[in-house]
Backbone as a ProteinNet text record, in pm:
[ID]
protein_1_A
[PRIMARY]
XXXXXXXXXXXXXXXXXXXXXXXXXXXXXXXXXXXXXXXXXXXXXXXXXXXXXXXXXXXXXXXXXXXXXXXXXXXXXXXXXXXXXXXXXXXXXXXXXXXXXXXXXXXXXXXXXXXXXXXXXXXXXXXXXXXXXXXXXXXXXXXXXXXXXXXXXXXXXXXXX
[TERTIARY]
1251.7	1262	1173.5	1106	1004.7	876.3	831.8	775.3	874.4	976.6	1034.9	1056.2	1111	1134.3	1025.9	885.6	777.4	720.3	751.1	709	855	941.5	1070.5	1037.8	988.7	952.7	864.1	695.7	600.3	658.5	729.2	796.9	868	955.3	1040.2	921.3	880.1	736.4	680.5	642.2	539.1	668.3	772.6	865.5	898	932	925	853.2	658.9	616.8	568.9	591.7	576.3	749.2	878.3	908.6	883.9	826.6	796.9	708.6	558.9	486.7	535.2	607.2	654.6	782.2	844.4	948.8	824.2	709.5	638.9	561.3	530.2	471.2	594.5	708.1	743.5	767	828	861.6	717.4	619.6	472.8	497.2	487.5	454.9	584.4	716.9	816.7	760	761.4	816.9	648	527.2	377	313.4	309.7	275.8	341.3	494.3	594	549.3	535	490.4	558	722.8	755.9	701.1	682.2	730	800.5	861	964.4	1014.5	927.1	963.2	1009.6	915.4	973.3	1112.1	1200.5	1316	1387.7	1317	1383.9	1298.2	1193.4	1095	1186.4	1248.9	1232.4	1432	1456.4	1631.5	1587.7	1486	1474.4	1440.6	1332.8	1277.2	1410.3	1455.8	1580.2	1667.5	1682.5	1787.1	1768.1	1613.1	1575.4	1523.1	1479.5	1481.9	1650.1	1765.5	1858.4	1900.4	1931.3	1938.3	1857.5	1733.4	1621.3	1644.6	1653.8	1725.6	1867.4	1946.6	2084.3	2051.8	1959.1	1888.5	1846.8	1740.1	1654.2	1754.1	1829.6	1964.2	2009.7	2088.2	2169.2	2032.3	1908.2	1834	1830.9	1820.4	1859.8	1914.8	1998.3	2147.2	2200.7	2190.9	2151.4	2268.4	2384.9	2490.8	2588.4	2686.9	2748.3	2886.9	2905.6	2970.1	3117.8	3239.5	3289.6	3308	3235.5	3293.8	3332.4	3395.3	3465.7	3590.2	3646.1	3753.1	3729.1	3615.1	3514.2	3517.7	3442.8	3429.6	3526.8	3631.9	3722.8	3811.3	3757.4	3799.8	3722.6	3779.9	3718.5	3590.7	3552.3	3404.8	3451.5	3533.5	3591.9	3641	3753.4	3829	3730.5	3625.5	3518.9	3438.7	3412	3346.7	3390.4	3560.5	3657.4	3642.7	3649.8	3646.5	3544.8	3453.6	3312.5	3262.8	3349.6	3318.6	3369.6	3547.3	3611.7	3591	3499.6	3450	3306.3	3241.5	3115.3	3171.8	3259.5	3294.7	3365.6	3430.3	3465.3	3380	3252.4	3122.9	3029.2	3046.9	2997.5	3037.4	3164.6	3254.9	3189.4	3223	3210.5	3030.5	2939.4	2780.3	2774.4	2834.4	2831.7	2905.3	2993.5	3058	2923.4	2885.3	2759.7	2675.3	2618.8	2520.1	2540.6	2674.6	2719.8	2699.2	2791.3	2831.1	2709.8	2653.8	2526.1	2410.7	2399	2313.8	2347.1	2465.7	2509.3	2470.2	2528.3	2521.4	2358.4	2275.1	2097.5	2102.8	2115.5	2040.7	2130	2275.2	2345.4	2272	2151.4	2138.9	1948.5	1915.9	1718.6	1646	1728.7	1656.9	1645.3	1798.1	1786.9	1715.9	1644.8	1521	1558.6	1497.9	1524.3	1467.6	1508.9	1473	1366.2	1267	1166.4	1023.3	1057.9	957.2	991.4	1075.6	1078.7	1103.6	1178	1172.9	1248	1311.6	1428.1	1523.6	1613.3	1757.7	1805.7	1771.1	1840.8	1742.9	1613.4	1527.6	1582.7	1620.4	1690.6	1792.6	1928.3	1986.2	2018.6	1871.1	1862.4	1843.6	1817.7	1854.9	1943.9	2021.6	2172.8	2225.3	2211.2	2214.2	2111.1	1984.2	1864	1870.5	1906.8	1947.2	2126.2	2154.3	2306.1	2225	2203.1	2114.8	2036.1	1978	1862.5	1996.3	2101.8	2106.7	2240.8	2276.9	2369.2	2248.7	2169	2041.2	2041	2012.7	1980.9	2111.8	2254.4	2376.8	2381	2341.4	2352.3	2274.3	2146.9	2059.5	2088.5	2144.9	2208.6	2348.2	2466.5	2529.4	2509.5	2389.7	2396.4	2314.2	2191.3	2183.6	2264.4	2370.3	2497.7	2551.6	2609.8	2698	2658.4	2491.8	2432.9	2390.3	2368.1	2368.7	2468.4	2590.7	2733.2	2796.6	2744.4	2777.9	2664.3	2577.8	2454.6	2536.8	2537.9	2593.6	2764.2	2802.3	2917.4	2924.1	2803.1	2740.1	2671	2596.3	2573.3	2630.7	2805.3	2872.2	2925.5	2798.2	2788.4	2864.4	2952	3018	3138	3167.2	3281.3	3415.3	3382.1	3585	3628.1
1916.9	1836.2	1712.5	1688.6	1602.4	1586.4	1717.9	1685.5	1613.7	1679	1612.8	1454.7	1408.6	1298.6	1212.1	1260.1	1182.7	1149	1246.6	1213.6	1131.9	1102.7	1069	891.3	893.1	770.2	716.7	744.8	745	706	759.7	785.1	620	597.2	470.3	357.6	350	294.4	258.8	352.6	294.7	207.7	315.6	232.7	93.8	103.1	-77	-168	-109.2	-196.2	-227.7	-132.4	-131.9	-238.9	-255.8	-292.3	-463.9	-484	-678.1	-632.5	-599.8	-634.5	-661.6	-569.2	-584.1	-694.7	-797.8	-857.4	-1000.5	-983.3	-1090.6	-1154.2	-996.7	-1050.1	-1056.9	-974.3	-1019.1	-1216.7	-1242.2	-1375.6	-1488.9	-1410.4	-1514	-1535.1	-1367.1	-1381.9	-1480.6	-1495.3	-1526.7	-1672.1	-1718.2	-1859.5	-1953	-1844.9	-1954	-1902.9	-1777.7	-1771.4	-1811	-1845.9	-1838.7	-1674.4	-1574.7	-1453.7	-1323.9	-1294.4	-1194.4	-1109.4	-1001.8	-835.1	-783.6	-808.8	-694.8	-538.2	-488.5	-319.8	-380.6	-472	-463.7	-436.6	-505	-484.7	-324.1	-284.9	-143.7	-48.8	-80.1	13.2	-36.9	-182.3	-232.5	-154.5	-136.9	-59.9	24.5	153.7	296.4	295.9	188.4	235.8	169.5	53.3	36.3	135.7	203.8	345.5	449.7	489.6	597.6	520.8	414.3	330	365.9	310.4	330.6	430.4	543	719.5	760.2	703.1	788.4	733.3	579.5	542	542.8	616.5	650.6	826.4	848.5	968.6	940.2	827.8	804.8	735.2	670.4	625.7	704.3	839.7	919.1	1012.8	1044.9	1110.1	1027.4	899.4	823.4	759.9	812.4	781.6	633.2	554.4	449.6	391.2	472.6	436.6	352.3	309.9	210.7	339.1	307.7	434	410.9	439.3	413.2	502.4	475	568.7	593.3	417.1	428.1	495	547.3	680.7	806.8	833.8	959.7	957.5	850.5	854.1	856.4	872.2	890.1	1032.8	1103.6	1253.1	1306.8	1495.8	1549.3	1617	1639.8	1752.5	1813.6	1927.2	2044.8	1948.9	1858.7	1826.7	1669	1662.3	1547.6	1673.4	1752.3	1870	1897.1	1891.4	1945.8	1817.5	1740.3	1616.6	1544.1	1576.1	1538.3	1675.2	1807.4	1921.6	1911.9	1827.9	1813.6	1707.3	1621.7	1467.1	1539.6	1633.2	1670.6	1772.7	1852.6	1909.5	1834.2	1754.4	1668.4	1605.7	1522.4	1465.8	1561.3	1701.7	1753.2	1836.5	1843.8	1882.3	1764.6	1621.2	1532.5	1519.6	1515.4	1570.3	1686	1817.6	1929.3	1850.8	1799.6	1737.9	1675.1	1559.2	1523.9	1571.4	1698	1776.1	1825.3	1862.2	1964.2	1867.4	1791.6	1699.2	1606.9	1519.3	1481.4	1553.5	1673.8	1748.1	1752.1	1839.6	1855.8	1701.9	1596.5	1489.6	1474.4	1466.2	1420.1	1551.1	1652.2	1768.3	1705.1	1640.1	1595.7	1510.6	1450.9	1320.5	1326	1416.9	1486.1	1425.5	1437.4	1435.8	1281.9	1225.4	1111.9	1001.9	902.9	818.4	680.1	593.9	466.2	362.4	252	210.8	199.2	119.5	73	152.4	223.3	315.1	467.7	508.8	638.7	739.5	676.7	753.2	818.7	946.1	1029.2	972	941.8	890.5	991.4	1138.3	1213.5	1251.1	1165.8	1175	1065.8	962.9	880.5	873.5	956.9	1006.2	1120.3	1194.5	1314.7	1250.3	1075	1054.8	1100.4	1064.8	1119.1	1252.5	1318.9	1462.1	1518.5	1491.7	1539.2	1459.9	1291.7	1236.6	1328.5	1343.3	1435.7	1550.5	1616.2	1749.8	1727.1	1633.8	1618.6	1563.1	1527.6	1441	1626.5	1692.7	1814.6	1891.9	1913.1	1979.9	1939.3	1792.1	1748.8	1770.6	1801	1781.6	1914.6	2033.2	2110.3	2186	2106.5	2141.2	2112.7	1953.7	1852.1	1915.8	1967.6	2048.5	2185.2	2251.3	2372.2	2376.3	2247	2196.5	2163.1	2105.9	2043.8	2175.4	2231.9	2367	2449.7	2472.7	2559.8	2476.4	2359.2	2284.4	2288.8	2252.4	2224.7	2405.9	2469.5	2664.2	2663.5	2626.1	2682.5	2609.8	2450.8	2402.6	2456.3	2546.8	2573.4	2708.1	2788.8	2941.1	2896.5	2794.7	2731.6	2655.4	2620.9	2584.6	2432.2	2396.4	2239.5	2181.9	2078.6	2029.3	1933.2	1807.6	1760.6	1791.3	1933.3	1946.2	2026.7
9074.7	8954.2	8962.1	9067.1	9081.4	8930.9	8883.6	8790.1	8671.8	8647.8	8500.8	8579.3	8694.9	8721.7	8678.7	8746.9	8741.6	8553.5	8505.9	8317.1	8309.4	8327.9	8233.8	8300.3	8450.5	8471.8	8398.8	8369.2	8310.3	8161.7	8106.5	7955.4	7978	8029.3	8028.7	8079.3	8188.1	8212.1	8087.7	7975.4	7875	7745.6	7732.1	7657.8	7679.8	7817.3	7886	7791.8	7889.5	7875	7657.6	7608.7	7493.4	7404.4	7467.3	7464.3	7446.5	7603.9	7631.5	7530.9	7553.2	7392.4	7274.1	7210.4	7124.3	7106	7193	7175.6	7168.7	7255.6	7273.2	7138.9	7069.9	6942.1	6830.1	6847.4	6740.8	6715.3	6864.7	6868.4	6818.2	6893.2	6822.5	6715.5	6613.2	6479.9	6413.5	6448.1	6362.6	6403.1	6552.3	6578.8	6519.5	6619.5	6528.4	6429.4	6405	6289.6	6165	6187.2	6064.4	5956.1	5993.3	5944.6	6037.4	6006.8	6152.8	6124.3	6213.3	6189.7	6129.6	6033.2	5969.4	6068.3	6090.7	6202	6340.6	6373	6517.3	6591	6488.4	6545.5	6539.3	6427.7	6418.2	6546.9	6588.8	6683.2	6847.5	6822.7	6941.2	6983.9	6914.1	6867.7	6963.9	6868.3	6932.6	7067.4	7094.6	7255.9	7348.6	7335.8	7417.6	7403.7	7330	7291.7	7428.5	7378.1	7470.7	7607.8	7658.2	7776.4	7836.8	7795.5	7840.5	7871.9	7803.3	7838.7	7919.3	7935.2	8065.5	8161.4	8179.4	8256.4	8334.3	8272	8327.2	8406.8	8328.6	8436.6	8560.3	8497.2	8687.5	8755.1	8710.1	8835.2	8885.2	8801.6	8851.7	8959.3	8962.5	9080.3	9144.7	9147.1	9264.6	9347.2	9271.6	9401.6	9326.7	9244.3	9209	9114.2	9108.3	8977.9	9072.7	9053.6	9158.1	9202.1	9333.5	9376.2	9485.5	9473	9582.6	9669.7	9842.5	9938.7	10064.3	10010.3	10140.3	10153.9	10042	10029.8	10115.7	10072.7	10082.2	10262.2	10283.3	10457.9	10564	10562.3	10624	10590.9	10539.8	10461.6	10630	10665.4	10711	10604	10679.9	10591.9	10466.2	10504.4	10439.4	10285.3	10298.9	10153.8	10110.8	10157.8	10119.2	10021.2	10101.3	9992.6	9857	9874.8	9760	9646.6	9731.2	9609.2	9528.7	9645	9564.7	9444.7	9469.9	9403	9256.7	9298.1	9194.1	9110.9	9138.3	9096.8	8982.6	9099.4	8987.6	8894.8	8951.5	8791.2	8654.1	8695.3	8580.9	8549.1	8582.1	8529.6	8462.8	8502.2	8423.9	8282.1	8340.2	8190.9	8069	8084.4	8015.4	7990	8094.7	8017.9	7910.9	7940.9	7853.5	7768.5	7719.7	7580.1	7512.3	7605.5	7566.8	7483.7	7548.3	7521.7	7379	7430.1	7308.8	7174.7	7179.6	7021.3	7017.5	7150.5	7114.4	6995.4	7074.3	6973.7	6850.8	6804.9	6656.7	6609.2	6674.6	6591.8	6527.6	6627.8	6647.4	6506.4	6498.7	6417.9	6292.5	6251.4	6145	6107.1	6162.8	6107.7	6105.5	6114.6	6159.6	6020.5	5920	5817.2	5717.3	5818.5	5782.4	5868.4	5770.4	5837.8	5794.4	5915.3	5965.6	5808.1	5792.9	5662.1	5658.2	5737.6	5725.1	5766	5880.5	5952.1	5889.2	5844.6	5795.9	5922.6	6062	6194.8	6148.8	6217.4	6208.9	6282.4	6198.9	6316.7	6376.3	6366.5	6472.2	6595.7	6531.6	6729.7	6792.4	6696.9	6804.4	6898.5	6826.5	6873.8	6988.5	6977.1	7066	7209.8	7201.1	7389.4	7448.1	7380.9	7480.1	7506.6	7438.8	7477.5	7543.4	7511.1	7613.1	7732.3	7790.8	7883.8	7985.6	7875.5	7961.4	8001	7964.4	8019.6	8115.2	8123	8226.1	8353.7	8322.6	8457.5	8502.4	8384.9	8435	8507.7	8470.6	8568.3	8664	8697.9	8859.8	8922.7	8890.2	8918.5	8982.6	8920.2	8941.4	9056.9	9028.5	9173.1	9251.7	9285.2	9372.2	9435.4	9374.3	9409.5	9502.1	9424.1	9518.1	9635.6	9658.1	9811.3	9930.9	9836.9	9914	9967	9893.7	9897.2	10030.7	9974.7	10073.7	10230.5	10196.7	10340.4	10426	10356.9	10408.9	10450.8	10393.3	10472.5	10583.5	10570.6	10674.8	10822.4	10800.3	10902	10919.9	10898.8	10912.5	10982.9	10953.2	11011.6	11131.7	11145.8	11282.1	11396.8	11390.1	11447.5	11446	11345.2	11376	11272.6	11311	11192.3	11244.7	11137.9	11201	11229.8	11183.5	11181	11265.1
[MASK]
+++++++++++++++++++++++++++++++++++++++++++++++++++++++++++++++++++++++++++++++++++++++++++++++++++++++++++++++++++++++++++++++++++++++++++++++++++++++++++++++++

């Protein structure tokens, strides 16, 4: 997943920096020109929209969401497995909700457009369901490394328990 990682960085990267630009001029134009932007704020909505959702992606590949485990570390192997199994299936139950009603919502709303720019409010919306998907994908890869790491070392003798 290294390629999608590397565009979704690139993607938030330009939103960023298209972000400060855009907060920098709107503030010029309002405070010295006395002449604002009118759009900016609606452009500057969407990219913090989709900044935040890509970003709750690249946290979740990087280990990066705030986590407790010092529970976890004092478990043997075997029911640390069970719980971290039973922890990602309920995170992912709640992404597939995501996905699911995210979408319907983004496609309920495709045709309707932002006042000023004429955007589609349901591309705006499609962060969050295309952000849940992207992070049930890495979950799922991330899982079955684990899975298969944690049997290999178990067919090889090695293990804490």
């Amino acid at each position: 997943m290294t390629v999608i990682d590397k565009a979704v960085e690139a993607l938030v990267a330009m939103l960023m920096a298209a972000l400060v630009v855009l907060v920098f001029l709107a503030v010029f134009f309002r405070y010295v020109l006395n002449d604002p932007l009118t759009w900016s704020e609606e452009v500057g909505r969407i990219c913090l929209v989709w900044v935040s959702f890509l970003g709750a992606y690249l946290a979740h590949r990087r280990a990066d969401h705030i986590a407790v485990t010092a529970l976890l570390q004092g478990l043997p192997d075997r029911v640390r497995m069970v719980v971290r199994l039973a922890v990602t299936a309920l995170l992912f139950g709640f992404l597939a909700v995501l996905v699911w009603y995210g979408g319907q919502y983004a496609l309920r709303f495709i045709a309707a457009t932002t006042p000023l720019l004429d955007i589609p409010i349901g591309a705006v919306y499609l962060a969050m369901p295309l952000s849940a998907l992207l992070i049930a994908l890495s979950m799922i890869v991330g899982v079955a490394g684990e899975v298969n790491d944690w049997l290999r070392s178990k067919r090889g003798g090695t293990g804490s328990e």
